[in-house]
N, C-alpha and C positions, 0 to 999 in steps of 0.2 A: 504732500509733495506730489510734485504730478510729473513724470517720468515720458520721454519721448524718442520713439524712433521710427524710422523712413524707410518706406517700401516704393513701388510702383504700382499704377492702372494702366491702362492699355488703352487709345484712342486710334486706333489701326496698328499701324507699327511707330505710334509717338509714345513714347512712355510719357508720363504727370506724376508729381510726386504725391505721396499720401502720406500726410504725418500719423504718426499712431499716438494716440495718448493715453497713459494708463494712469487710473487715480484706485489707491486704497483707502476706503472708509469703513468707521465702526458701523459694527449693526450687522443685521443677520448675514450669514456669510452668502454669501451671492457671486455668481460671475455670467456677465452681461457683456457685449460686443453690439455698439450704437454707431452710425454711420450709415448707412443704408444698405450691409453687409446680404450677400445672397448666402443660398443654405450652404454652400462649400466655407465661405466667412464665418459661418454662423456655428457649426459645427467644429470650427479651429479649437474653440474651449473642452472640448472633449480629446483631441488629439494633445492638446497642450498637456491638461492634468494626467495622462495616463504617460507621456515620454517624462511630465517631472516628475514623477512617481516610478519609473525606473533608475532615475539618477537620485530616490532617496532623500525629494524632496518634495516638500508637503505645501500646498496651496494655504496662503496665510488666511485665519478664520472673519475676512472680514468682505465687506462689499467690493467686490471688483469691476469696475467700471472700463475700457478700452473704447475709447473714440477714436473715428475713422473720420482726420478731416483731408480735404473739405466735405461736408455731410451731406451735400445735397447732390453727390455724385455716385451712382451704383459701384460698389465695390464683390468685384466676381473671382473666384481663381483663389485654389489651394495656396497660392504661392505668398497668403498672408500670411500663414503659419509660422513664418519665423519670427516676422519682425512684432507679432505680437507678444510670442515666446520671448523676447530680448526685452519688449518694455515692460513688462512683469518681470521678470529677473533684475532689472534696472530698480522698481518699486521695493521692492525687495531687497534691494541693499547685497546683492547676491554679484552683480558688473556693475561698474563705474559709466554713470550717467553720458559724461562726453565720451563715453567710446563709440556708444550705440547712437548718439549725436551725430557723431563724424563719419557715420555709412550709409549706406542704404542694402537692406535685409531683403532676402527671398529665399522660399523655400516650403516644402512641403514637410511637415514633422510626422514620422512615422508611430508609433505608440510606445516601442521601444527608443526609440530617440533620436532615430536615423534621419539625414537630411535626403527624401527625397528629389530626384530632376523635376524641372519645373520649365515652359516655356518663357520668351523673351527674355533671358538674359542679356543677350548682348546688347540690345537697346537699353534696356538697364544700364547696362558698364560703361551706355555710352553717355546717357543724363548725369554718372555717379561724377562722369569726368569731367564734365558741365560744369558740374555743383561743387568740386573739390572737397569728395568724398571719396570712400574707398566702400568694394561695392562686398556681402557678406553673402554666399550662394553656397548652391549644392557641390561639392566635389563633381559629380559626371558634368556640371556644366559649367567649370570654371576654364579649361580648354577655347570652349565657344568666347565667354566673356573676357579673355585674357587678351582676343585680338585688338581690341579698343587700345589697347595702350597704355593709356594716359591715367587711368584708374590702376589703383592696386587691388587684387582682383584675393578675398581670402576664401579658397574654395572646400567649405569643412564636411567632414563625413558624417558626423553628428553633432547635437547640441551638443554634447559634456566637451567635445575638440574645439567647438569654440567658444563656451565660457573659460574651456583652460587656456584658449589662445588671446581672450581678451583681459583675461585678469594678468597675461603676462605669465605666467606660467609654462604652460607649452608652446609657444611662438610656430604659429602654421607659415612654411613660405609662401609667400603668392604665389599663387597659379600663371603656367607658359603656356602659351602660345600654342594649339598642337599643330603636329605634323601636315603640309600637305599632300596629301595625296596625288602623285601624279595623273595628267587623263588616262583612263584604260581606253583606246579606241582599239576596239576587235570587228567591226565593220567596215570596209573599207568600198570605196565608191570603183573601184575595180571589179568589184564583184558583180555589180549592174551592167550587165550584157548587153552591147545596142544601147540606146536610149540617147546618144549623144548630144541630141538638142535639149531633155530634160536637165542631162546634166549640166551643160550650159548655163541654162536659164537657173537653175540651183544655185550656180557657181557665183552668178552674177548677182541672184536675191542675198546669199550668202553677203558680200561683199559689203553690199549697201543697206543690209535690213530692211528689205522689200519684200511686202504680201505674195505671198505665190499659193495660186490655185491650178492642179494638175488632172485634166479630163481625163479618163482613158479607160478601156473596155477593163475587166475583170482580168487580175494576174497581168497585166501590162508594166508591174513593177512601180508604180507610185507610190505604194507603205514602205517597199524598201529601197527604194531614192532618201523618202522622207528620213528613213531610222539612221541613212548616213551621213546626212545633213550634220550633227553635232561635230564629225570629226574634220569637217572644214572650216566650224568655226571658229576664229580667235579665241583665245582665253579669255576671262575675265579680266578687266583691270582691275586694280587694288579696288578704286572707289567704288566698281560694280559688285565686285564681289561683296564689301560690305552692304551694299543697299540691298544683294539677293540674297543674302545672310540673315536680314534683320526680317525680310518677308517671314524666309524660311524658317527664324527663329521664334517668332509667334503662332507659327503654325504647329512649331513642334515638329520640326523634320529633319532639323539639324544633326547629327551625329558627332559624338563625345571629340571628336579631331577639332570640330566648330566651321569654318568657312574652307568652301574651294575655289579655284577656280576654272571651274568646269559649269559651261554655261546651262542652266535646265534646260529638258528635254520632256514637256508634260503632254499626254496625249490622251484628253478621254474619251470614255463610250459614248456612243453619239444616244443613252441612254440618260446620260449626266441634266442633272436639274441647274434653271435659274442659278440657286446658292450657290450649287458646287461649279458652275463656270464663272460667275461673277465674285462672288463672295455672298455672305450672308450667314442668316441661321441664329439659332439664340445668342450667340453670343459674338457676332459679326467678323466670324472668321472668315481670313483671305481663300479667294476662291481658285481655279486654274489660270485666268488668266494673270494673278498677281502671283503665284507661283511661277511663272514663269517668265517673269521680271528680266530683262536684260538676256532671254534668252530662246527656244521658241515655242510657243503651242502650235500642237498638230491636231487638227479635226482632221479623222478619215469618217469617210462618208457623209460627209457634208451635209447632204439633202436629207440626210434621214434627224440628222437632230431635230428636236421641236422649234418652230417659228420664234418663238418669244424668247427660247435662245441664244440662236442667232442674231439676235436683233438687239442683243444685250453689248455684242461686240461692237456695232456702228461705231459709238462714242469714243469706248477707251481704246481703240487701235489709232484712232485720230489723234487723242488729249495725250495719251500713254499713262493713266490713271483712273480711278473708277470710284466712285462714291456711294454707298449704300447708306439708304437711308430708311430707317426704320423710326417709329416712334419713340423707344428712348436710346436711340444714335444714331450721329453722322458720323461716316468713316470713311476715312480716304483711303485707299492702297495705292501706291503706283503698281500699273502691269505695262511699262515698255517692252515690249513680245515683238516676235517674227511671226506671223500669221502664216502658217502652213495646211494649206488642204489638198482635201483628193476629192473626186468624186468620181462615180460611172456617168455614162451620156444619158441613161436612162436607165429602168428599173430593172430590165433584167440583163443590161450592161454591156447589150449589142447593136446599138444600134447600129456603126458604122458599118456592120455588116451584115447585107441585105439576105445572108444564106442562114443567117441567126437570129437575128430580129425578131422581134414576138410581133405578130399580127397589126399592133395598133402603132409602131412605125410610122412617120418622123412623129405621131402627137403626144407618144409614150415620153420622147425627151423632152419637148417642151412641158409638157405638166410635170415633169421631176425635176426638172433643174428652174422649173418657178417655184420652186420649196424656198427658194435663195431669193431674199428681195434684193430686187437691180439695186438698190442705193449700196449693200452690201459686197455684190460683184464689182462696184464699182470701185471699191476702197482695193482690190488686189491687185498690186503694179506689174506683176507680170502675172499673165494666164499663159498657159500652155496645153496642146495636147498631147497624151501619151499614146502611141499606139501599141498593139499588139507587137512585139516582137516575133521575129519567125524564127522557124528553127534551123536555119541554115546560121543564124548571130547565138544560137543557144550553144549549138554543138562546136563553135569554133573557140580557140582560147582567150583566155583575159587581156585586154588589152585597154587602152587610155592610160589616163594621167592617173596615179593612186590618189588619195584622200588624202597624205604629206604636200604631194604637188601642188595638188589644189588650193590648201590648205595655207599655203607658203602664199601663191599669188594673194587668195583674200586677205592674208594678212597687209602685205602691203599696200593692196588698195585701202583697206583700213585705216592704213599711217598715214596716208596719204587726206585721207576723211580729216581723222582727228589733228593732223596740220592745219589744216583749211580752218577746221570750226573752235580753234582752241581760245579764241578770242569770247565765244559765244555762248552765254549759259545753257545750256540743256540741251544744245546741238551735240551730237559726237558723229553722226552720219547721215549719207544724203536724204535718205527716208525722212529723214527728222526736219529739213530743210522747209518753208514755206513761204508767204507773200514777197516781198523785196529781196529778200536773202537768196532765192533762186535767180533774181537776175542776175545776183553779183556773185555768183560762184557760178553760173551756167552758162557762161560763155561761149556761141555757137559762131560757128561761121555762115557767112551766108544764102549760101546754098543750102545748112541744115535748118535754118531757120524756115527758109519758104518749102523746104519740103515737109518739114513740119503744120504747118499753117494750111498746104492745103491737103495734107491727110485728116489733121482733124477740123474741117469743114467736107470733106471727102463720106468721113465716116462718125459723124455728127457727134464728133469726142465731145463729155461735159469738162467742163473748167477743172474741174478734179481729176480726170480723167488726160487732161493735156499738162497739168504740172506734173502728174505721177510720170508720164511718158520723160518730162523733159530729166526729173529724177533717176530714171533706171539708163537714162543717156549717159548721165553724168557718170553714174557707176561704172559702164565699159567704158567710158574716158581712159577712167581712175585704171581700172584691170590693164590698158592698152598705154597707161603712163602718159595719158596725153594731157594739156591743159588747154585745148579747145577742142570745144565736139563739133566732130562732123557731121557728115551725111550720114556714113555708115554707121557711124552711132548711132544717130536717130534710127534709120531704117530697122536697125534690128528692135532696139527700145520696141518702134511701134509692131515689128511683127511679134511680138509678145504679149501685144494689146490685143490688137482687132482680129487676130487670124484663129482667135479661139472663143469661145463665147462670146456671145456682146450682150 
C-alpha cells in the first residue's frame, strides 16, 4: 500500500504542491528519498529515524522507498521533514491515511522530535486554503500562518503532539492570529532643522510613491530626512500587508506575531552585491528590493554602489517586479518600492562651496555623479537639492509640521489615490499611473498645460520625464484637494525636475 502526504516548493513567493509517496517493501531493509531531493531532502532520513527512535519507535525492517512528485522538479529546504515523517507513520499503520490526505505538512524535525520553524508558511496556509486542506506546521509559526484564515492552521510543538492530535487523542486548537504590533515612530520629521523644501518634496513623494533622489553637501541632513520618511507613511492595507508578509515570509524574517502593518524600511551598504539587491543566490532568494515591497528602499550614497547594480534597478521600479533567472529557475518577486536616495555633488561632497572644494572643481562632480547612468536619473520624479544648513536654523527651536501632521495630509491624499484607481487592477497611486489613464485622471487647465509644454521643449524633458512631471502634479493636486491642476501645480512639479541635476 502506498501512503500519501502534501508539502510545498517554493517558485518565489508561489508555493506548488509536492505529493509525498511512501511505499514499504520486502527485502533488505533500506530507506531511499527519490524526487530529485537536495542534500537538506536527502538527509531528512537521518533526522526522521533518530526523532522516531525517541518516541520508541522502530523503523519497520523493510525497503523504504519516499517519492517526491512531481520528480522532475528540485526539491530544496528542511521544511520536508515533516510531511515525510507523516507518510511513514501513515505506511505504518501508526495515523489514519485521510488525515495526512486532508493537509498539507511542514516543518523541520529535530532529533529529539521537536518541530522546528521553518520559512513560508503563510504562502503555505494560503494554497492549504486553495486546496481545502488544513495546513500542519511548526508551533513558532502557526501565528504567521493563522492570518490566511480560511485554513485551519494545527500548529504542533512536536511529532508525538501531533500524532496524539491526529489519532484524536490530544485535539491541538488551531493556531490565532497574533497580535499587532502598533508603529513605534521615535523619529520625528520636527527634529530636521531647516530643510523645508526637502521636507516638502518628501511629503509629496510620500503621498504619491514617487522616486526621490536628494543632492547635498555632507551632514546637510539627507539620511536623516530619509530615516523619517517611514512615519509619514500610511499603514499598510490588509491586502499589502499580506503580499509584504508572504515576501517576508520566504525570506524568513517574519517574527512569531506573523504580519504588520508597518511598511519596510530596507537600506543597504552601497557595498551590497547584484543577489543581495535583486535577489538571487543558490537558492533564488528575494533580494532588497523585494523586501521592500509596498514600502521603501533607501540607497545612501548612490554613486558609490557598483554600476551593474544600479542598473539592476532600471526595470523593477518601472514593472514593480523582478525576475531572476538562473539555469535551473525562473522567479518572480514583486518589489513595488519607493526609491529613496542621497548622494553628495561630488567626491569629497563640496562642491557648492568654492572655499571647500578640492582642486579639480566643477569636473570632480560630473565624474561622480556619471556613476549614475542618465536613463537611471531619469526614472526619479522628484530630484532635489539639499543644502548646508547654517547655524543660525541649528541653534534656533524645533519648529514645522510634526511627522502626525504630515502624516494625516499623506493619508488623505492617499484616500483620495485609492478612490480614483479602485476601478483599476494594480493601480493604488499616481506613481503607478501610465499611457491613457494619465489623461483621464490628469486633468489640467489650460494654462498648466502650455506651461507645461513649453518647459519641457525649454529644457529637453524625455517622454518619461514629462509624464513623471505630470504625475508628481497630480500628487499636490491631491495634497491641495483639488481636482484640476493648475499652473502652480505644475510649476513646482517641474521645479523638482530641472532645477536639480538633469
Amino acid at each position: 500500500m502506498i501512503t500519501r502526504a502534501h508539502t510545498v516548493t517554493f517558485e518565489g513567493i508561489d508555493p506548488r504542491m509536492i505529493e509525498v509517496e511512501c511505499a514499504l517493501a520486502p527485502g533488505i531493509p533500506a530507506f531511499s528519498i527519490v524526487g530529485l531531493p537536495d542534500k537538506a531532502v536527502s538527509e531528512a532520513k537521518d533526522r526522521i529515524r533518530s526523532a522516531f527512535s525517541s518516541m520508541a519507535i522502530a523503523l519497520p525492517a523493510k525497503r523504504i522507498t519516499i517519492n517526491l512528485t512531481p520528480a522532475d522538479i528540485p526539491k530544496e529546504g528542511s521544511h520536508f521533514d515533516l510531511a515525510l515523517a507523516l507518510a511513514l507513520l501513515g505506511a505504518m499503520g501508526i495515523i489514519p491515511n485521510d488525515a495526512i490526505d486532508a493537509a498539507i505538512a511542514m516543518g523541520e524535525l529535530s532529533l529529539d522530535g521537536r518541530i522546528n520553524s521553518v520559512t513560508g508558511c503563510l504562502p503555505a496556509a494560503l494554497l492549504a486554503a486553495e486546496q481545502n486542506k488544513s495546513l500542519f506546521c511548526p508551533a513558532p509559526s502557526g501565528a504567521e500562518a493563522a492570518w490566511v484564515g480560511d485554513a485551519t492552521v494545527i500548529a504542533a510543538p512536536n511529532l508525538l503532539a501531533l500524532i496524539e492530535h491526529i489519532n484524536g487523542n490530544a485535539p491541538i486548537d488551531p493556531a490565532k492570529a497574533g497580535c499587532l504590533a502598533p508603529p513605534v515612530n521615535t523619529k520625528d520629521m520636527r527634529d530636521v532643522k531647516g530643510q523645508e523644501r526637502a521636507k516638502r518634496a518628501l511629503e509629496i513623494a510620500a503621498a504619491g510613491r514617487h522616486h526621490i533622489l536628494m543632492i547635498g553637501t555632507p551632514g546637510s541632513g539627507k539620511s536623516m530626512l530619509a530615516a523619517r520618511l517611514p512615519g509619514i507613511l500610511p499603514p499598510l492595507s490588509p491586502v499589502e500587508a499580506l503580499e509584504t508578509s508572504m515576501v517576508h515570509s520566504v525570506a524568513g524574517l517574519l517574527d512569531e506575531g506573523g504580519i504588520n502593518t508597518t511598511r519596510p524600511f530596507r537600506e543597504p551598504h552601497h557595498t551590497a552585491s547584484v543577489a543581495a539587491i535583486a535577489g538571487g543566490g543558490r537558492h533564488a532568494k528575494p533580494g532588497e528590493m523585494s523586501l521592500a515591497h509596498n514600502g521603501v528602499l533607501f540607497l545612501d550614497e548612490l554613486p558609490e554602489f557598483p554600476s551593474n547594480v544600479l542598473e539592476t534597478l532600471r526595470q523593477p521600479v518601472e514593472n514593480g517586479e523582478v525576475m531572476i533567472a538562473r539555469a535551473n529557475a525562473h522567479v518572480k518577486y514583486p518589489c513595488r518600492f519607493m526609491l529613496v536616495a542621497a548622494a553628495n555633488p561630488c567626491k569629497c561632497g563640496y562642491l557648492p562651496d568654492p572655499e571647500r572644494a578640492c582642486s579639480r572643481a566643477p569636473n570632480c562632480g560630473q565624474d561622480y555623479m556619471a556613476r549614475v547612468s542618465g536613463p537611471l536619473l531619469d526614472r526619479f520624479d522628484i530630484r532635489i537639492e539639499v543644502p548646508a544648513v547654517s547655524f543660525t536654523d541649528l541653534d534656533a527651536p524645533a519648529d514645522g509640521d510634526s511627522s502626525n501632521i504630515i502624516a494625516a495630509r499623506v493619508r488623505r491624499a492617499r484616500d483620495i489615490q485609492t478612490q480614483r484607481y479602485q476601478e483599476f487592477e494594480n493601480i493604488h497611486t499616481n506613481a503607478d499611473t501610465f499611457g491613457d489613464l494619465i489623461d483621464q485622471t490628469c486633468q489640467m487647465e489650460t494654462t498648466a498645460k502650455s506651461l507645461l509644454t513649453s518647459a519641457a521643449e525649454k529644457f529637453k524633458l524625455s517622454a518619461r520625464a514629462y509624464h513623471r512631471v505630470i504625475r508628481v502634479a497630480r500628487t499636490i493636486a491631491d495634497l491641495d484637494n483639488a481636482d484640476i491642476i493648475n499652473s502652480a501645480h505644475i510649476a513646482e512639479a517641474l521645479s523638482y525636475r530641472v532645477l536639480a541635476v538633469n
